[in-house]
N, C-alpha and C positions, 0 to 999 in steps of 0.2 A: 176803547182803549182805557175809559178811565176806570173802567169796572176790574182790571187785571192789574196782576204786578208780574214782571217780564224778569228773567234774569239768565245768564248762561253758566252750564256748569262745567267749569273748565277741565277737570277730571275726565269725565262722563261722555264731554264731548256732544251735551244735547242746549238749546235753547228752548228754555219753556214760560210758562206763562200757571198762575194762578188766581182764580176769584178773590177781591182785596178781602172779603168776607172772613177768608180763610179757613171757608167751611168746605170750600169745590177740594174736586182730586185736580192736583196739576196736571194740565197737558203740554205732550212733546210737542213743539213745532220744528224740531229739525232736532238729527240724530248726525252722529258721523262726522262731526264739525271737532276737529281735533284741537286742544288749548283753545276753545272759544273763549273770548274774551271779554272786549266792552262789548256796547249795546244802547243803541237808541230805537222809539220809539217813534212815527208819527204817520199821522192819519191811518189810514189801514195797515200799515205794512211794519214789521220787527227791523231792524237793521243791524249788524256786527261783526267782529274784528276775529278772525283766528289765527291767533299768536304764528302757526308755524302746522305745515302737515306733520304726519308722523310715520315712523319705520318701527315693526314691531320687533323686539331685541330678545328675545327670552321670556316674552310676554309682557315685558317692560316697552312703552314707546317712547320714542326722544323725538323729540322735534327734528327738522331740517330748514336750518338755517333758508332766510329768503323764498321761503313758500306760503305767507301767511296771505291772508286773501280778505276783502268784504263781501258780505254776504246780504241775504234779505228775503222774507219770507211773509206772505200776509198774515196777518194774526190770528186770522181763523185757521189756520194751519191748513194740514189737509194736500198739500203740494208739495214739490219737491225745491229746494233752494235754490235762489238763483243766485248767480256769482256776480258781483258786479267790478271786481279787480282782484288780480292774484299775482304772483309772483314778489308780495311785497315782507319788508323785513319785519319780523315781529310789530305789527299794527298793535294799539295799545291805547289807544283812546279815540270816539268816535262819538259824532254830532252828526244833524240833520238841518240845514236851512235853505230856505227854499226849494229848487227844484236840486239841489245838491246834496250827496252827502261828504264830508270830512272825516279824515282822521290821520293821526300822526304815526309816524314810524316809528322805530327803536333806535336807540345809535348803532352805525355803524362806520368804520374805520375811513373810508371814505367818502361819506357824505354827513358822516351827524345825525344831527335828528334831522326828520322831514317832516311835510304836512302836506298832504296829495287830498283831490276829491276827486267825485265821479256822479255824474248825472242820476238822480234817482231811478232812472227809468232803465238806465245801464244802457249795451248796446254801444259806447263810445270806451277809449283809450282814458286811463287817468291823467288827472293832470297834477304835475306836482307844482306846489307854490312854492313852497322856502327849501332850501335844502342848509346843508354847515350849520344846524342850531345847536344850540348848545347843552341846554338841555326840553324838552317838550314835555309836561305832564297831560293831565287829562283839558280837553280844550271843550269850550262856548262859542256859539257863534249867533251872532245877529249881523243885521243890516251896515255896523261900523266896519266889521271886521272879524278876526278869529282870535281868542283870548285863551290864554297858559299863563300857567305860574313856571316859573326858572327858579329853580332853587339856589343860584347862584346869583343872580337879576333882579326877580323880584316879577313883575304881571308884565306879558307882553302883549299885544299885539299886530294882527301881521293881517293886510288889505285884504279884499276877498278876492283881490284881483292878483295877489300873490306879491314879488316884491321884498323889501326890507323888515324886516322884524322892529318891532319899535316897543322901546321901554317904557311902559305906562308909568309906573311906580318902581322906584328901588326898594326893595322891601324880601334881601336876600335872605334865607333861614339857614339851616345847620348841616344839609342832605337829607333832606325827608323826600319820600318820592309819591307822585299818586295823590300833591294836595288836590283838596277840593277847592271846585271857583264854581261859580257862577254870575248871572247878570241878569238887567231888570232893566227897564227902560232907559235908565240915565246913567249906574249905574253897574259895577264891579265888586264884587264879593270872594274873600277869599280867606283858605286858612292858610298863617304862617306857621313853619314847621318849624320846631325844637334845635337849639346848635348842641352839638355834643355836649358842651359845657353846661345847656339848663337839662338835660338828662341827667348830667351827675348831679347837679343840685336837685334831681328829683327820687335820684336814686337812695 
């Protein structure tokens, strides 16, 4: 793993992989994955989110609503992907912990944002944790719990056993979407996004 850089191309519809050298030819580990999205990483296996199937329109494809699915593929490629949950709404950010993996949903009108897993091994039903959030960007997880930024909030928090959303820090920004967080042993890191008004003073 640590010899590669992994990425999906959301266009393209492939997840690939390159030598960090930057010298290798990229290879496809999975073709067909329509709006693929995030993407994690861990021990042998690729892990990831695609946005939404698709219907070809004029050679143009659109999404359909509520068909986005996670997926997984070992990283030496060479296989065909295995699904490990589908039917879900524009999936949009994705983590790996433990025997799990995570990721959240999109909003939608009646339930919000979500945060659902599924056993790395797949084979089992998802489980959703939170549903009515308010907003969910890209999430962390460790042994405390699962962590997002709310651009409205500020860092949240929510058990791994699922449950109540908990405000770490208030530390609302402007509508920026897609901040970056991470974490470290003790530790919460994150960037706050721009409010309209330092845009115009940067404009």
């Amino acid at each position: 793993m640590a010899n590669n850089v992994y990425w999906t191309d959301y266009s393209a519809g492939t997840v690939m992989k390159v030598d960090v050298s930057g010298n290798g030819t990229p290879v496809t580990l999975a073709t067909g994955q329509y709006y693929a999205n995030a993407i994690a990483v861990s021990g042998d296996t690729v892990y990831w989110t695609t946005y939404s199937s698709a219907t070809a329109d004029g050679g143009v494809y659109s999404p359909i609503p509520g068909t986005g699915s996670v997926m997984k593929v070992l990283i030496t490629g060479g296989e065909q992907p295995v699904t490990l949950a589908l039917g879900q709404n524009e999936p949009t950010s994705i983590a790996v912990y433990g025997t799990n993996v995570y990721w959240s949903n999109a909003y939608s009108s009646d339930i919000g944002y979500s945060i659902s897993r599924v056993a790395l091994a797949g084979g089992g039903a998802p489980n959703t944790l939170a549903v009515g959030l308010a907003y969910v960007g890209p999430i962390v997880v460790d042994a405390t719990g699962i962590y997002w930024f709310d651009i409205t909030a500020g860092v949240m928090r929510l058990s791994l056993a699922g449950g109540a959303a908990v405000n770490v820090v208030s530390a609302g920004g402007g509508g920026g979407a897609n901040i970056s967080i991470v974490i470290d042993s003790g530790n919460v890191y994150w960037v706050n996004p721009l409010s309209p008004e330092d845009w115009k003073e940067l404009a």
